[in-house]
N, C-alpha and C positions, 0 to 999 in steps of 0.2 A: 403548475405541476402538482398531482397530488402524493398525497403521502405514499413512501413504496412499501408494500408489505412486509410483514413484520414475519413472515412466516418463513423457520428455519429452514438452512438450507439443506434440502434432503442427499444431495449428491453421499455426504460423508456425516453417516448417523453414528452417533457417541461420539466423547471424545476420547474416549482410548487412552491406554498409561503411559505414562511420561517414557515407558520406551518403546510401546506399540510401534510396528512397522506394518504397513498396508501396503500391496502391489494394485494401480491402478490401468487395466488396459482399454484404450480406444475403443479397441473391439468389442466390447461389451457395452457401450453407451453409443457407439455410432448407431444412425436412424437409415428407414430405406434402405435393403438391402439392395433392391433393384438397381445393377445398372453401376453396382460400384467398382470402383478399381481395383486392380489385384494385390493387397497391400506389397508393401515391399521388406526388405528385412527391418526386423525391429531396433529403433531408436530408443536408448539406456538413458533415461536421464531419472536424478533424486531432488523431491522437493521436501526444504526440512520445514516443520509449521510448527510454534509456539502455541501448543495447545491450553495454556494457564487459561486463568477465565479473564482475565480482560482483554486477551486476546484470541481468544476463537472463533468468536465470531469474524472478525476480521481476515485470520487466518481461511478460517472454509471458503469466505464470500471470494479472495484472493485465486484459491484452488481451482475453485470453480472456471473462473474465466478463463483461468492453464487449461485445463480439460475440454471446455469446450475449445478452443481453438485446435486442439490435437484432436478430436473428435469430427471436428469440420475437417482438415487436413487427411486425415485420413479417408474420409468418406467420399472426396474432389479430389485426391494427387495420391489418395494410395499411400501416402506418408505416414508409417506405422512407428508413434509413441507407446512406449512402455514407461510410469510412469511413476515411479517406486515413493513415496511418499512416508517419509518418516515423522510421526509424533512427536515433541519434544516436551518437557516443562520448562524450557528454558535454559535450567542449570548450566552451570560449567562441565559439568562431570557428564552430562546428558550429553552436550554438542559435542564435547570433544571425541565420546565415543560414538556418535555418527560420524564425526570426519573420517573418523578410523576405517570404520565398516563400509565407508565410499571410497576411501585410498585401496583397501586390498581387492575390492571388486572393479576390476578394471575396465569391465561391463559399461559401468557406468560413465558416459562421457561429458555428462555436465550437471551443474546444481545448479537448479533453475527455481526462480521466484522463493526464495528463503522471505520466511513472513515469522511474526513481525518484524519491529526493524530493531530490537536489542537482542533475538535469536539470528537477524543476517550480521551486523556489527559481530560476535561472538563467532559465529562460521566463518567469516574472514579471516579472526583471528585466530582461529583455531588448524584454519588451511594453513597459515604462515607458517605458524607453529611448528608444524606435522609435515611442512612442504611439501604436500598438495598441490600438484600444479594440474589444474583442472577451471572449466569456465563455471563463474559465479554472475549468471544471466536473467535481466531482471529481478535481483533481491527487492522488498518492502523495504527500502534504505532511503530518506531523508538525510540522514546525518551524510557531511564530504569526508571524514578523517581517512576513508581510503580508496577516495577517487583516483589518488596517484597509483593504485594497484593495478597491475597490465593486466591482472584475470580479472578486476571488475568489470562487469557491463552495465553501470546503472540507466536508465530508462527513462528517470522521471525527472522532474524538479526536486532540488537541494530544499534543507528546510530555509535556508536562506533567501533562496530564491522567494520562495512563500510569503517569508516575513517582507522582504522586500517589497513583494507585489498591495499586499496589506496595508503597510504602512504608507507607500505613495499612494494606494488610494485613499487613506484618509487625509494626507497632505492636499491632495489636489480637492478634496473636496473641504477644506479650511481649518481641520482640525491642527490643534495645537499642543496636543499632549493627551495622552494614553494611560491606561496602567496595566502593566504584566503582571499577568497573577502566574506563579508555579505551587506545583501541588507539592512541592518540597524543596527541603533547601539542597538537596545532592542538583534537583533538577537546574536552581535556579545558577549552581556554582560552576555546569555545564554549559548551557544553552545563554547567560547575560549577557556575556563579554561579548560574541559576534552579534548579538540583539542591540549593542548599546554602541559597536562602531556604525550599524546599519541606523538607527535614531540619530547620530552624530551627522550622516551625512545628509538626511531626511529634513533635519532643522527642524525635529521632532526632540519633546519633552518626554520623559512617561518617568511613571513610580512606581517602584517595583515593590509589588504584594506579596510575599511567602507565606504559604500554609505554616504556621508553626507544626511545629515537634508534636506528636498525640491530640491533632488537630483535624478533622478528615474536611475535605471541600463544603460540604454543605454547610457544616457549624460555622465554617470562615466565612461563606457567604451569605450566611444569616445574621452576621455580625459587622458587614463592610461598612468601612466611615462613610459616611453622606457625602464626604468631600472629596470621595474617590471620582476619577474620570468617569467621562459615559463611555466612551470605549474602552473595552476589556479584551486582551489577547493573553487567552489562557492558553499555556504552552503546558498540555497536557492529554491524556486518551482521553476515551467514551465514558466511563464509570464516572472520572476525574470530573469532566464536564457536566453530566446528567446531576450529579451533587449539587457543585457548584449552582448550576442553574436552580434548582431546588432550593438552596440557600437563600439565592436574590430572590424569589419568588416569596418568602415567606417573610423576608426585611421589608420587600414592598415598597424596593425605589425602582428609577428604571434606567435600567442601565442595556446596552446592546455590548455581549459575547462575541469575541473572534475566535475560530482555531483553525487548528493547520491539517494537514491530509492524516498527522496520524491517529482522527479522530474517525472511527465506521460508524455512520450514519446509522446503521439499524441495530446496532448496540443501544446507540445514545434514545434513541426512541423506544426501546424496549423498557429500558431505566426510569423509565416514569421524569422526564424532566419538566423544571418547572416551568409552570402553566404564562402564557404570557411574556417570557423572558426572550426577545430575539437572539437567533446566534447565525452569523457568518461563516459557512464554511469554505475551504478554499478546496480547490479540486486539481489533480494533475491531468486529469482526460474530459473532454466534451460530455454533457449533457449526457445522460445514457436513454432518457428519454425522449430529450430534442435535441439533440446535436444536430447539426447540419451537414458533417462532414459524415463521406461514405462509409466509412468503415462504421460507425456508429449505426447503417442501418444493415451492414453486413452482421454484427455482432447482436441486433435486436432479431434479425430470421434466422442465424444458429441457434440463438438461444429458444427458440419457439421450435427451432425440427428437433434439437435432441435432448432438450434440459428441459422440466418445468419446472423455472424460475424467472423473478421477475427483473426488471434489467437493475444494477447497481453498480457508480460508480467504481466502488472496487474490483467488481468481477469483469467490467470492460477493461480497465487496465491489467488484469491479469490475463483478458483476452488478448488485446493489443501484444504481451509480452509473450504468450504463445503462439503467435503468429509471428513476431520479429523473430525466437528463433528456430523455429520451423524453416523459413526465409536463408537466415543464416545455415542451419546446418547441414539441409540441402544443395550448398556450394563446396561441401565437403566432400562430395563423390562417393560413390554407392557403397562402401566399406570403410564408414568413419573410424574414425580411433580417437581416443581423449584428445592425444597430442594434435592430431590434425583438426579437429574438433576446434581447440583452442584456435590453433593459429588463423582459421576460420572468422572467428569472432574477433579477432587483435586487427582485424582488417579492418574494423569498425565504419563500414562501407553505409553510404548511408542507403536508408530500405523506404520505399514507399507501400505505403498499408491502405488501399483503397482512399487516396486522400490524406492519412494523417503519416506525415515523414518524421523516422527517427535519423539523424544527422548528429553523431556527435560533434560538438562542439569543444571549444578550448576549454570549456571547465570537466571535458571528457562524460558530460553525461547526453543521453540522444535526444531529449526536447526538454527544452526549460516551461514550457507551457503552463502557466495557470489562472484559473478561473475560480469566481466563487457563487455561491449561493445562498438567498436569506431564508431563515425556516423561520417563519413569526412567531411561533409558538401558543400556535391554534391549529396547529396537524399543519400547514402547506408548505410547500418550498415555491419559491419563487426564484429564479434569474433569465 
């Protein structure tokens, strides 16, 4: 597979102020007028996006795959999204006043794909807060702390899940010890402790590497001991990584990079990463360019009628989650309301999506699925 373009995504130009609000309708990006249906009344949902800069990119590529599948839905079933899209910086004081402004608009009957996943964590807990009872449907959320939520719908694989899949493939293939790198110590006082009962079970060793304090990735990884593992699972974003990998590149030992999904692939290539350095990414949805399963070639001919852009795993999984719940809130009867809206989704029924089935399961999320892929670091991916 070759490298996927680096070229921004045009859907959603600028990044707008930490409290810009955009209204995005179907109607204006559905393709082929000929022959369409007559939409039906308009569906209220908000998406909140972390527009900071290590995560925009991620954010728009997310968006996108939302939009196209309401874009397809609309132009096949008449299913008319309205699509309200709020900018955030993240802050505290930022989420909480979009919870606000989605609790008194009653309009609004669901928050859908909240991106990243320390602006969906914060919208959780800012609905708690505010008691917000409204559906939280496909958020950017690895982290489980509130799987037990009856308004969550997560979608994807846990970050546990991730590390899990990771770590028994390096078991099965005879490795004996790793080293975790975090880009700080808040991360590593987070994310160890379930890292180190999942190594426990693994009959896996690792050493755990922290960025010091006015340390940034690159300088730690232009300074890594000799004696560190060859496997490395950096539990950290795209900027994080691209460093990092710069760093080894320039110590000039070799060492092969792991990360988890909350790293966007076309951030981390923008960054200039170093030349040489292999990294493994892990993935929660099929190939966007060979997948085998259909919906992966349903979401490659939406994206060619009404977007031009190029396929990316982020933007299929944000496809995938505009299509479950499109799915879903069409079982809501022709005059949804939040409240029915909800109970809708609490039904957590499971949906098949040309082939790929979301089916919650006991740990309440719809498909544990992961997959990875090697970038050698000479431009290709391979898996």
């Amino acid at each position: 597979m070759t490298m996927p373009s680096l070229r921004r995504r045009r859907l959603l130009s600028g990044a707008g102020s930490a409290a810009a609000v955009a209204l995005f309708s179907t109607h204006a990006i559905a393709a082929n007028p000929a022959a369409k249906p007559t939409p039906g009344p308009a569906i209220r949902m908000t998406q909140l996006m972390d527009m900071s800069p290590s995560q925009q990119a991620l954010s728009r590529d997310y968006a996108t795959g939302l939009r196209l599948a309401f874009a397809e839905a609309r132009a096949t079933a008449g299913f008319n999204v309205e699509l309200q899209s709020i900018e955030l910086d993240g802050s505290e004081s930022a989420v909480r006043g979009a919870i606000q402004s989605v609790k008194v608009d009653s309009a609004q009957l669901a928050l859908i794909g909240a991106v990243g996943e320390r602006l969906a964590l914060a919208s959780l807990q800012q609905a708690t807060q505010g008691e917000l009872e409204i559906a939280h449907v496909a958020p950017w959320l690895a982290d489980t702390r509130f799987d037990a939520d009856d308004n969550l719908f997560a979608l994807f694989a846990s970050r546990e899940e991730q590390i899990r899949y990771v770590l028994k493939s390096l078991a099965a293939m005879g490795v004996a010890d790793i080293g975790i790198v975090y880009p700080n110590a808040a991360h590593e006082a987070a994310l160890q402790p379930g890292t180190a009962q999942i190594l426990e079970r693994l009959k896996l060793k690792a050493r755990v590497l922290t960025v010091p304090a006015k340390m940034n990735p690159e300088s730690f990884g232009g300074q890594l001991d000799g004696k560190a593992p060859y496997f490395l699972l950096l539990m950290g974003d795209a900027i994080e990584l691209a460093l990092f990998t710069r760093g080894l590149a320039q110590r000039k030992i070799q060492r092969t990079v792991l990360c988890l999904s909350d790293v966007d692939t076309n951030t981390f290539l923008q960054l200039q990463p170093g030349k040489a350095v292999p990294v493994i990414f892990t993935r929660l949805v099929p190939d966007p360019h060979t997948g085998k399963v259909s919906v992966v070639r349903s979401y490659q001919g939406a994206l060619q009628r009404y977007f031009d852009e190029e396929p990316s795993a982020t933007s299929l999984a944000g496809y995938l989650g505009g299509r479950y719940a499109v799915s879903v809130i069409a079982g809501a009867g022709p005059r949804p309301t939040r409240a029915r809206v909800l109970a809708e989704f609490k039904r957590r029924a499971a949906i098949d999506l040309d082939g790929w089935r979301f089916n919650f399961g006991a740990n309440r999320r719809a498909s544990t699925y992961v997959g990875q892929v090697l970038w050698n670091g000479n431009g290709s991916f391979i898996g």
